[in-house]
Every structure is written in C-alpha cells, then in structure tokens.
Steps between C-alpha positions, in 0.01 A plus 500: 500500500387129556167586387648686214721205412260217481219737329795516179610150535107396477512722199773392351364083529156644348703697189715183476233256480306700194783566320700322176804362574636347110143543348348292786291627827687376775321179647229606790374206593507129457192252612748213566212353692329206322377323811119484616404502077180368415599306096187434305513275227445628166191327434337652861662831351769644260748696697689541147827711393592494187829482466571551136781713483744326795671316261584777307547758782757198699665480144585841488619572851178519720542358872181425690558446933328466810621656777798602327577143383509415171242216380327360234192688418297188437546362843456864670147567321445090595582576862317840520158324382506518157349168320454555098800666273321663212703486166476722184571291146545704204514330165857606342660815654794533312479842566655486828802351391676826379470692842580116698813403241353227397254379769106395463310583794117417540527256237427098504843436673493769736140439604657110559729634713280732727244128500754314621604719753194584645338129533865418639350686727205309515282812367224505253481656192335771293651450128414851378491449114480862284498397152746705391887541470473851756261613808137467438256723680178692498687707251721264279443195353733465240480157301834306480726600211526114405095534481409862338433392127242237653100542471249400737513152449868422453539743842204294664672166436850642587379600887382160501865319366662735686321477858482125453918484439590681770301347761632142377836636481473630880322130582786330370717644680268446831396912486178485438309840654233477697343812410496619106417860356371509168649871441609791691224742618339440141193833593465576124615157365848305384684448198460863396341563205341169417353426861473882619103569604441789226135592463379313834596169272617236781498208235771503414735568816233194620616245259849589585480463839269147487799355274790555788194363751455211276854495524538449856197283578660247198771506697350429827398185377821340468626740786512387887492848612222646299569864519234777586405750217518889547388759328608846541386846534648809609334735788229346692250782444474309131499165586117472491474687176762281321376148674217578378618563123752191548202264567173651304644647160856311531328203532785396792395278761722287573737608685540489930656803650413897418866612566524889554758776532408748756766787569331721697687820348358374166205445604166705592411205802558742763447286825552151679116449513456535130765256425326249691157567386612542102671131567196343650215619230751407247561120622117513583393584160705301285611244686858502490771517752672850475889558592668795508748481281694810514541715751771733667568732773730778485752561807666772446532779263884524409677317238790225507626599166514696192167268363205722520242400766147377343338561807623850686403418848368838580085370527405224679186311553221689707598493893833373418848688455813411371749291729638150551287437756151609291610315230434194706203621669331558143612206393358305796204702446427441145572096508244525809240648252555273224461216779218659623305583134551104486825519240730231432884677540692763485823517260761783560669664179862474446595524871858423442506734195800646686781727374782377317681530175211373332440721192180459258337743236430736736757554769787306746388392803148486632224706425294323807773499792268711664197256498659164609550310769885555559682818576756684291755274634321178436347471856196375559252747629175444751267470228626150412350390833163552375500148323530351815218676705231336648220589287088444603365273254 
C-alpha cells in the first residue's frame, strides 16, 4: 500500500508539473543560481538578448521573476550574463496602434526606451534598423508608406537622412548604439521593389545599403562611440553565397560584422561541427567578424495561450530532445561552436516574448512562449545560465 501510495503521488507531481494551470505550464524549475558566472564583455563576445518586445509585453500585463520573485528583466538577463540588448526600429508603425489603443511600439520612442534601459544597465547595443514601418525578413521588405512613391535616388538619399537622424537623435540624448544593422536579414535585398535583387542585379540593393553605411561612418566622426556596422543574412548555409554577392556585384565593403540568423529548425546546418567550421571559412575568407544574430531554442512543445506557436517543439536539433534542461545544453553547445569557428557573439531572439494580453495582427499572446528563456509563468528557466558559462576561447 506504501509502495502503491508513493508510486500515484510520484505520478500525480509528474502529471502536475506538465500540465496548464490558467493557460500556463506550472513552473518546473528555477536557476536562481547566478553565482560562479563567468561575464564577458561585449567586445570579447556578444552574449546578446534582444529584448524588443518587454516594453510592450510589461505594458500589457507580462511579469518576468527569478526564483519566483518578480524583477526587472533588464537586470535578470544583466545578472545571468547577458552584455548587448539588441533593438528592432521600424520607421512609422502606425499600424499597431489599432490592436494597442493607441500605442507605438518598435518605433523611435520605444526603441529610446528599450536604449535607455539596457545601457542603465550598462549593456551594449545592437540598434537593429529595418527600413520599414513592419517586420523585415528574408521574405518581406516592405518600403515605408511615408517612402513608397520614391525612386532610387530620392530612396537612396532618404536611408541616408533617415539613418543619420536617428543616430543623432539617440546621441543627443546620450543613446548612441554600439552596434548598428543596416536592415533586417536583407537575403534578397531591402526597400522592396526598388532595392530587391531581381535578375542577380545587386546594384541597386548595394547603393542602398552604402548610403545608411555612409550614414553611420558620417556619424562616427562627430560620435565618441563610433558604432560597429552589421549586415545581415538569414541561415548560415547562405552566408557565403550572399557575402559574396554583398561585396563583388553589390559593390559593399564597408561594413565590419557578417551578422547571421541561424535557427536550426530553419535551417539545413545539421550539426555543432558545421556551425563552427561554416563560421571560420566565412571570417577567413572575407575578413569580417561574424555574430550570430538570431537564434532560438525551443523548450517545450505546449502552448501558453490561444497565439499559435511558430515553432511546434516536436523536432529538435540532431542528438538533442526537447526539455528545459536540453534547451540549455544546446544552447551552451551552439555558443561553444560559434566560439570555437572563431565568431564574435551570440544574440537570443525575443527571450522575454512571454504571454500576456499582448494582441498584434496575428494573435494575443505569444507565438514564441515556447522558445524563450522564461517559463509560462514568467520564470526564468536553465537556459538563461548559458550566458554565464565558462566558455574555451
């Protein structure tokens, strides 16, 4: 009967622990721990978050803790390791304010906001700049709406004005990034149509992308931190073949970091040792520093909410499963590979992209709970330790 009684009670703390208790796993685990770190500074190596969405998400009900205590989630990801805040800027995205009655999120004020709060911090940061009012990616690049009647020229000039504004706005205000991205995982160009590569044409996307680097090396001249220039591809099985384009028919040189996306269950990179090796013939042909970017780890494959997961958490990386615990041993894994193929960071995608009331376009909630670094109550899970491991150089 003993026996019998503590088999069901074990039972019943296993079902408890995997279940939803008001759209919300019930917490597992906690790391707590932030003793014996090893912090890097961002210039050894980006351990980056970015942390777009936490205003946003805190605005509309989202709690972030550490063991069970509620904190702000700049000073956790600061005490956990983390030593660059990566920041999106979209141009004018009035479109949000419908579904946020009446608030601007990921514009010039908002990105302010997330600056300020991260160098309070005393983190670095990676202004992410998309050149356009909405998300930019490998498969939209919509030109702003203030900008769509605009030809080549006028649009060339306006990246220029516009870059140049905004980083002497940010200066003024003693925000000045360390780190600037001249688009958002730009593959097949930016500014769709006029800078979209049609035809193997890189001119130009090229010109477009030399006038925001002209940009921010005019800037640097008047600028005490001069900020670092990134470029940015998606998957790192196309980096070479779209350096390669960037620099020989874009006519793009200029520039000092290859930044990269790499989500493995995007990707067709299907092992630690190519990571590394990819990285190192990429920074040994072209000579550029290369930073991930991008990246994620699912940890489970449930849902916090009625938002539709992107990722479904049912494949995981070769020689990997699904858990808390792997989610930290990949990501250990993978920022040892990028150390090891000679790469200059690692940035984590929306870890605090946590449930809440949140609502966009496309759902309410979070469509990447299950990839963060916080649980479905706002708990910080293992994998936030891996900022803080001691890494072989």
């Amino acid at each position: 009967m003993l026996l019998r009684a503590t088999i069901w009670l074990l039972l019943a703390i296993i079902f408890a622990s995997c279940s939803k208790n008001n759209g919300a796993i019930t917490p597992t685990q906690s790391t707590g721990d932030t003793t014996n770190k090893t912090f890097y500074t961002w210039d050894k190596f980006a351990m980056g978050a970015d942390l777009s969405y936490v205003n946003e998400v805190q605005d509309f009900g989202g709690t972030y803790k550490d063991s069970g205590t509620v904190q702000d989630p700049y000073l956790i990801f600061k005490k956990y390791g983390c030593n660059t805040v990566r920041v999106r800027l979209w141009y004018d995205p009035e479109w949000l304010k419908p579904l946020t009655g009446g608030k601007m999120y990921s514009g010039l004020a908002d990105a302010e906001k997330t600056i300020q709060r991260a160098k309070a911090h005393g983190m670095a940061v990676n202004l992410d700049i998309h050149y356009s009012d909405t998300w930019a990616d490998a498969g939209d690049q919509n030109t702003p709406a203030a900008w769509a009647d605009l030809n080549l020229s006028e649009l060339t000039d306006s990246v220029y004005q516009y870059t140049l504004r905004v980083l002497n706005e940010l200066k003024s205000k003693n925000l000045t990034p360390e780190m600037v991205q001249i688009g958002n995982e730009t593959n097949e160009g930016m500014l769709y149509p006029q800078g979209q590569v049609v035809n193997n044409n890189w001119v130009p996307f090229g010109q477009l992308l030399n006038s925001g680097i002209k940009a921010v090396r005019d800037f640097s001249t008047t600028s005490t931190i001069k900020p670092l220039i990134i470029l940015h591809v998606a998957k790192l099985e196309d980096a070479d073949w779209w350096i390669n384009n960037i620099i020989n028919n874009a006519q793009v040189t200029d520039f000092d970091v290859l930044g990269v996306s790499e989500y493995y269950f995007w990707s067709t990179v299907s092992s630690m040792a190519q990571v590394s090796s990819l990285i190192s013939s990429l920074k040994t042909n072209y000579k550029k520093a290369v930073m991930i970017v991008e990246t994620a780890c699912p940890w489970t494959n449930q849902n916090a909410d009625s938002y539709a997961n992107q990722v479904d958490g049912n494949t995981p990386f070769t020689g990997y499963t699904i858990s808390q615990a792997q989610q930290l041993q990949y990501m250990k894994d993978f920022t040892q590979a990028v150390i090891s193929g000679g790469g200059a960071g690692v940035m984590y995608w929306e870890p605090a992209w946590i449930t809440s009331s949140l609502k966009d376009k496309w759902g309410t909630g979070s469509s990447w709970d299950n990839c963060t670094l916080f649980d479905f109550a706002g708990n910080t899970l293992p994998a936030m330790g891996y900022m803080g491991y001691k890494y072989q150089f």
